[in-house]
N, C-alpha and C positions, 0 to 999 in steps of 0.2 A: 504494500500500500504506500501511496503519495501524494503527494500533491502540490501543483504548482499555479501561480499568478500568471498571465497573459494581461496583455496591452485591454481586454474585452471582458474577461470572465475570470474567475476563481475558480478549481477542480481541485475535487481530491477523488484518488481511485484505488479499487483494491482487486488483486486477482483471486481468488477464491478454488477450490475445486467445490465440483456442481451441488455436491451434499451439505457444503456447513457454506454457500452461499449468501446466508442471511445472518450471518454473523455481525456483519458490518452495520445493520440499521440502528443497532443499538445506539453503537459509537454517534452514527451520524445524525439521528433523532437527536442527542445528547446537546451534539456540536448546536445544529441550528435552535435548540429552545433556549441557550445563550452560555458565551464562553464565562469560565470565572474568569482571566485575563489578571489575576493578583500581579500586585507591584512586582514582585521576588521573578515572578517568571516573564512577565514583559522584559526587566533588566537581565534577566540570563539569555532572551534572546535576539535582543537589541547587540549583542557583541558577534556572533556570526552573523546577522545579516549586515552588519557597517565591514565586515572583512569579505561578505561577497561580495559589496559594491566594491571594496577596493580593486579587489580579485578581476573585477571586471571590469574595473578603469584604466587596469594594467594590459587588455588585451587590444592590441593595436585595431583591430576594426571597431570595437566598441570605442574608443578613444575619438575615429570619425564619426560615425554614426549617430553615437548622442550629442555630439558640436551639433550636425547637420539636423539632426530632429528636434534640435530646441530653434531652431529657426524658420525651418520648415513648419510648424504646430504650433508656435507661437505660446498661447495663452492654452492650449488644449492640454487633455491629461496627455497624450501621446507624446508632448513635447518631453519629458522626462524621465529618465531610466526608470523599471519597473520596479527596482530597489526603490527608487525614491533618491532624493540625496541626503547628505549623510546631517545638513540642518532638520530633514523633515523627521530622519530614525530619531536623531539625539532627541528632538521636539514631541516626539510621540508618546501620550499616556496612558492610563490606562482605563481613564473617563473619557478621551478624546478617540481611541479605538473601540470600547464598547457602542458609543455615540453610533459610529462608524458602521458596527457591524450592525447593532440595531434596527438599522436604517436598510439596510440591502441582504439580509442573508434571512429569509424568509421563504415560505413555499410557494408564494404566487411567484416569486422572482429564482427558481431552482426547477433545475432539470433534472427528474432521476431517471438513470438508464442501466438497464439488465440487458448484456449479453450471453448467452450461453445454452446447455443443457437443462432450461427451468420451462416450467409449468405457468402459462404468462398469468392464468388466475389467480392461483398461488401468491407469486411476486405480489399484482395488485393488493388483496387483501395483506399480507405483511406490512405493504410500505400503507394501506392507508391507516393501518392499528400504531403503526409509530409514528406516522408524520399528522396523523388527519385532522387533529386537536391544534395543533401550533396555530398560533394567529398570522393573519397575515400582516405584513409590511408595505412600506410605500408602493405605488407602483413602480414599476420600472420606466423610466424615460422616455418620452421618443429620441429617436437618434437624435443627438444635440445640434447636427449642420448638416447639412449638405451641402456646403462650402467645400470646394476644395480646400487643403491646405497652401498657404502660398510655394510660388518658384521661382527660380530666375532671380540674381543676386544675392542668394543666401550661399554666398562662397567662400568658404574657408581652406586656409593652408598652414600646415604646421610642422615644425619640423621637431623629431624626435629620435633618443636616442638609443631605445628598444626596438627602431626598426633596422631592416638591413638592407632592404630594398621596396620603395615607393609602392605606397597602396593609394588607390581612387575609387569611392562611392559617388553613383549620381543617384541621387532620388528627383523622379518626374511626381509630381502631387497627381490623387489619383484616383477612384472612386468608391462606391462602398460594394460590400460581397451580394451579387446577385443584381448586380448594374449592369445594361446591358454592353457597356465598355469591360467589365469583369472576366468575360469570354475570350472576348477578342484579346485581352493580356493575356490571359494564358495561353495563348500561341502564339503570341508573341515573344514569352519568354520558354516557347518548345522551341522554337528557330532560333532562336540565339545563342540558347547554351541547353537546351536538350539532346541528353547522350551525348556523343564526341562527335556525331553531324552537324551542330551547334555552328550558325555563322563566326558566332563568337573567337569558338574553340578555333574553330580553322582557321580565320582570318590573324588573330593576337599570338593565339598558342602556336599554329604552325606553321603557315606563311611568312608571317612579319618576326615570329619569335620573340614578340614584345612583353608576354606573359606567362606565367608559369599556370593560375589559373581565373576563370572569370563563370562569375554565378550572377544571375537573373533571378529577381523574388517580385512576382505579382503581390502584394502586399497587403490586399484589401480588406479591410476591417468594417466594425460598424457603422462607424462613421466615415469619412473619406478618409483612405490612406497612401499608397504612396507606391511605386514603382521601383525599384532599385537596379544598379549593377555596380556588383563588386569585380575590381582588377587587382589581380597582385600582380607587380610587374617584377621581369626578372631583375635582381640586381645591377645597378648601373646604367639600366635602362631611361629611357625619357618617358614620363607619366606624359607629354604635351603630346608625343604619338603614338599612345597606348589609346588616349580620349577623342583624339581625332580619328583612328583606325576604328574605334567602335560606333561613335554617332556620322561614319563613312556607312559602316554595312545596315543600321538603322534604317539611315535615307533613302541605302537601297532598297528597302523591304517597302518602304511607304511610296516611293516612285514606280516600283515594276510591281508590286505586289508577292505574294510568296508563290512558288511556285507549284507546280499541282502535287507533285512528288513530298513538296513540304507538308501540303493540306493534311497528304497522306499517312504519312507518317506520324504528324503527329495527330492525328484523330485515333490510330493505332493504339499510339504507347498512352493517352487518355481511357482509352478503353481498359487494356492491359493494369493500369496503375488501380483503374478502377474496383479489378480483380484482385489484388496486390494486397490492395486495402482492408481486403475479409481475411485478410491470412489468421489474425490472431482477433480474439472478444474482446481482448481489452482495445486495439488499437479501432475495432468497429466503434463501439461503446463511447471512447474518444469522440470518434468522428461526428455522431450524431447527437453527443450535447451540446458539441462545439459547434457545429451549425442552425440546430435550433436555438441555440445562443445568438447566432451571429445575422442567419437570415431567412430560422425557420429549416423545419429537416426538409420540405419539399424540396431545398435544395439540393440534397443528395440525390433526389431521386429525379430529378431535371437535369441535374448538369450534361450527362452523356447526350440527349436529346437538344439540349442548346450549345453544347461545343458540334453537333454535327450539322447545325444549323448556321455555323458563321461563316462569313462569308470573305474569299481576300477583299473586295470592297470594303468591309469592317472593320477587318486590321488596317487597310492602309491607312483609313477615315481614323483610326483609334491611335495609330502613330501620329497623323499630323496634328490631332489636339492633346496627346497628351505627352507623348515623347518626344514635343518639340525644346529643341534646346536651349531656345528663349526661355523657356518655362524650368528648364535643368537646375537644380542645387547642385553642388561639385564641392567634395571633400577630396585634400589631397595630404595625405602622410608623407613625406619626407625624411629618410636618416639623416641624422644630425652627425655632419663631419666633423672629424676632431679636429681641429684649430679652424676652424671655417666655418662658412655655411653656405646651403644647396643652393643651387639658380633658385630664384623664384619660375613661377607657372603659372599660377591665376589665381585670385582672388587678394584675404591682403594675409599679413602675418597674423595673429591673434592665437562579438558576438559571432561569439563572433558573429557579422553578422548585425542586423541594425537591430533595435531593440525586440521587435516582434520575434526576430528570428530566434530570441533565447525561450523566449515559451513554448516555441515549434521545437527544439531541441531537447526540452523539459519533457513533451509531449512524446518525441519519439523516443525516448529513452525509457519511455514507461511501457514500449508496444509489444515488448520480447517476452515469450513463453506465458502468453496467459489464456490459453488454452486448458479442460481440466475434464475427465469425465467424472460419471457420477459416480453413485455408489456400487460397489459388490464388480464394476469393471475390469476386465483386464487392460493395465495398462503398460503390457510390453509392448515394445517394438516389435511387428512383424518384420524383422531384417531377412533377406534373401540371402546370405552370404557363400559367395566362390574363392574359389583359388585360381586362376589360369595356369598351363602346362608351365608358363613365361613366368611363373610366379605374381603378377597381378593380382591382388586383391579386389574385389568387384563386391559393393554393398548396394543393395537394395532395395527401397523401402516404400511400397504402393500406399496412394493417399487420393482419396478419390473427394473430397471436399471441394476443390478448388481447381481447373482446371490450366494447372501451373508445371512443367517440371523444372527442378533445379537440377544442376550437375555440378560436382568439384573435384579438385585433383588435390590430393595430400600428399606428394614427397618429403622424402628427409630431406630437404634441402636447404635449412637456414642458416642465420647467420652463424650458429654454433659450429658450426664447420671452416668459418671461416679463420683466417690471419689477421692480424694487423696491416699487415703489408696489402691486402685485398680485401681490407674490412667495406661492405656494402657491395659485393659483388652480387651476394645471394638477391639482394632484394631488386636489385637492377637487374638481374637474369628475369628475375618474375614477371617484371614489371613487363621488360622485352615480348614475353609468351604472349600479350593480347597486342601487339602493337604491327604486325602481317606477317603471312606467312610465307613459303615458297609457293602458295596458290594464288594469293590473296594480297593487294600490299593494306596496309594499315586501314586508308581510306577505303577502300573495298571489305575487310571485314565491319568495317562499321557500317557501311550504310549497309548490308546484308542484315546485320543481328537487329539497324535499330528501323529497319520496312516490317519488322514482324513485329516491333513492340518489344524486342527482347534485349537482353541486359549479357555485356562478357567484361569480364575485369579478370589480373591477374595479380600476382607476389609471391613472397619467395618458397611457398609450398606446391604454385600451379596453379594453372585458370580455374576460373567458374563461369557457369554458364544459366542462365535461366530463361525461358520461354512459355509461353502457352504452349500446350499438350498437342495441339495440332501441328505446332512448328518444330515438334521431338525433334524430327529425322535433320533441319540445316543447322539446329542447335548441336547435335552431337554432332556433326560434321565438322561445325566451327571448335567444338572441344576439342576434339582431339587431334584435328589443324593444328593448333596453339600448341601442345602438349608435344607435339611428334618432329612438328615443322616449321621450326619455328625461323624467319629469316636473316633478322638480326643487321637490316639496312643498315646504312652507315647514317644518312639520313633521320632515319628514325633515333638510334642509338646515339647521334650529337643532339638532338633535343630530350632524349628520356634524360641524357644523361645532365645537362643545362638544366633540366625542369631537378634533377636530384641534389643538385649542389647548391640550389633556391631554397628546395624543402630543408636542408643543411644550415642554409641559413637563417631560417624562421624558425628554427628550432630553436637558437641560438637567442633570438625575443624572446622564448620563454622562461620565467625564471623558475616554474615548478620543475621543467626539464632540467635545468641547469642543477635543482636540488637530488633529482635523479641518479643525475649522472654521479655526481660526488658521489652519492649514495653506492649504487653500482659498484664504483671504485672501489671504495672502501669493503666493501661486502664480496667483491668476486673475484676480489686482485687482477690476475692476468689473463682470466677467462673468460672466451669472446660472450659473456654474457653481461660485463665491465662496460661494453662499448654501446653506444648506440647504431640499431639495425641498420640505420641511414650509412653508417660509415662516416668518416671525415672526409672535409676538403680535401685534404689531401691523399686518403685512399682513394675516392671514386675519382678525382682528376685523373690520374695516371689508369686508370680501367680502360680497358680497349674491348669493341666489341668481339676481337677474339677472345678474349679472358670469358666473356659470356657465354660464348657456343660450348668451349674447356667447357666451363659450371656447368650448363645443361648438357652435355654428351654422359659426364661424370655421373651425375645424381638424377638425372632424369628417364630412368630405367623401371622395366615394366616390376624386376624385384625391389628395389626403390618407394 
């Protein structure tokens, strides 16, 4: 059980197995007929949450993100981290949060939701014997604007010296969830940086090699919200044509429109995602208080029928009012040189992830394993399991719920094998496995896995693969492409290997890493378990794509 704050709602949630499922009404009957909040426990927990605001002042996109959204939002709740700041924790009592909850944590204004193996009758009658009596509380609101947030001049630059290489968020103001603009961003942030077909990706990441990585966040809330994109640019790079290379392929999308193959695709991996979504009860459960929170559950149950309804006229029309650059906010991070300082770029001196995005992270973090059956159940695994004559092991396990399959490959092949002298080989060999094959170059297995809607990533134990159940036969195809054949371009392996000595470097921002590492040291002495998998600068500089093919000929064996 947990629970976390979003920029819109409050949740707490618990996974249960199916038989002692009502355990939790107790608790939460308890919570909503009102907290004690005594002095002694407000001040015990006034000191972790002022050190997770710190925690998360110290992380470089969060450092842009909340500049930009107190500018962006203005006078709104949204303008300020969801911690609050640290005058509001110290400010907070314990008359002044009763006040608080009083006022908003009632059953006209709470959504309860049962997924699972239950009896929906059942459920009802429990929850109305423990909640039915509570009185109600204010109403809830109408949405406070329909104002966009403002854009355009709210531009900040700063330079800092936990970073190591240049980060850029732009937020476009934007509108509310179930706007008919609402659609059309989501394909607009599928084209951009969905899968590795992503204009984004190709244009920053592989062409221009301006970026290590760039993410797209449709943002939209109850009230108007906001459009994002994040760039991390590679070190030493120019953020001036990382943000002109990105609002270049934008233009493009709102001048020629996207193309049919785009439509296609991403109407696909919508669908797919949408299947995705049922995998676990609790991450359903999530979805549906969170929307009937946000804009009413008929949402869930329209979106696939109004994303297949948009039209490229939509998006283009949805670009030129909303991701016009006139309207742009622009945060720019800067490393701060020792005895110096960066060119300037634009604007004046003065999560990861913008502040929504840590709720969504809070959220998914809750999604894993809560699945449960009931009582008197068998709950093994039906595993099929073989041996091949080749020594291969081959596991099995039929799941008819969902029509999904996944595929993985587990080699011994990690960094624990490695040296000093080639520390980061292992995870760069991995990395290699999804990036083309001798069938296939990189760009060809991606638009193959991502026309079905399906998903391939690798590291340093061997690809994975997953697809809808009708696409089995080009999903194992592409597995074990990866796994067998893998090509190991020169091309490909001078940018994994530039995107790896990035990731080296932003490790290097973090100081929980950094406590890590000591740690490690002290703890594993000279065993590659001392090091991080990343390797160092200077092992993966000197890596050569034949060091790679060595790794995988060595360890990537069917007894392996």
């Amino acid at each position: 059980n947990n629970a976390f704050t979003g920029t819109d709602s409050t949740a707490c949630f618990f996974a249960f197995p199916a038989e002692t499922w009502d355990a939790a009404l107790p608790v939460l009957s308890a919570q909503m007929r009102g907290l004690t909040l005594a002095p002694s426990e407000v001040d015990l927990e006034r000191g972790p949450i002022l050190r997770e605001l710190k925690t998360a002042l110290d992380e470089p996109w969060n450092r842009l993100s909340i500049r930009l959204c107190e500018q962006m939002f203005g006078k709104h709740g949204y303008a300020h981290p969801i911690h609050g700041w640290e005058k509001d924790i110290l400010a907070a009592t314990p008359e002044s949060l009763r006040k608080f909850f009083a006022g908003r944590f009632g059953p006209n204004r709470a959504v309860f939701v049962a997924v699972g193996d239950l009896d929906p009758a059942e459920v009802v009658s429990r929850v109305r014997r423990e909640f039915g009596d509570i009185p109600k509380v204010g109403a809830r609101p109408a949405t406070e604007s329909a104002r966009r947030p403002k854009g355009g001049g709210a531009n900040i630059q700063f330079e800092d010296s936990i970073l190591k290489a240049p980060r850029i968020l732009l937020g476009f103001p934007s509108c509310r969830v179930g706007d008919s603009e609402d659609y059309a961003l989501d394909f607009v942030s599928e084209a951009l940086t969905g899968g590795r077909t992503g204009r984004l990706h190709r244009r920053l990441g592989e062409k221009d090699q301006l970026a290590t990585a760039v993410e797209t966040q449709n943002d939209c809330r109850r009230d108007p919200g906001a459009f994002w994109i994040m760039i991390e640019c590679h070190p030493g790079s120019d953020p001036e044509r990382a943000l002109e290379a990105a609002m270049d392929e934008i233009e493009k999308i709102r001048a020629e429109g996207p193309a049919a193959l785009e439509m296609e695709r991403a109407k696909n991996r919508f669908r797919a995602s949408f299947v995705r979504r049922k995998q676990t009860s609790l991450g359903l459960a999530t979805d549906i208080g969170e929307f009937e929170t946000l804009a009413g559950v008929r949402y869930l149950d329209e979106y696939i029928d109004r994303m297949e309804r948009v039209t490229p006229e939509q998006i283009r029309a949805v670009i030129g009012d909303i991701l016009d650059p006139k309207k742009a906010s622009v945060g720019i991070g800067l490393p701060k040189p020792e005895g110096g300082r960066a060119p300037k770029s634009r604007g004046s001196a003065r999560r990861e992830g913008p502040p929504a995005a840590q709720a969504w992270a809070a959220r998914a973090a809750g999604r894993d394993g809560a699945g449960a059956g009931g009582a008197g159940k068998d709950d093994s695994l039906p595993v099929d399991a073989r041996t091949l004559p080749n020594g291969l092991k081959v596991f099995v396990l039929p799941r008819r719920e969902l029509p999904i399959v996944a595929l993985d490959c587990f080699a011994e092949a990690g960094a624990r094998f490695e040296t000093a002298q080639n520390a980061g080989v292992a995870g760069l060999t991995g990395q290699m496995l999804s990036e083309g094959t001798t069938k296939r170059t990189f760009g060809e297995v991606a638009d193959a896995i991502e026309q079905v809607a399906g998903e391939i990533g690798s590291d340093a134990t061997g690809p994975s693969v997953e697809v809808l159940s009708k696409d089995f036969a080009l999903g194992l195809e592409l597995f074990a492409d990866a796994i067998r054949r893998p090509a190991f371009r020169a091309d490909d392996f001078d940018r994994k290997q530039k995107e790896a000595l990035s990731e080296i470097e932003k490790e290097e921002e973090d100081p929980e890493f950094q406590i890590s590492r000591k740690f490690r040291e002290i703890v594993y002495g000279k065993h590659p378990f001392s090091r991080s998998a990343r390797g160092t600068r200077t092992s993966v500089s000197r890596l050569t794509a034949d060091d790679c093919r060595a790794w995988h000929a060595k360890y990537f064996v069917p007894s392996n």
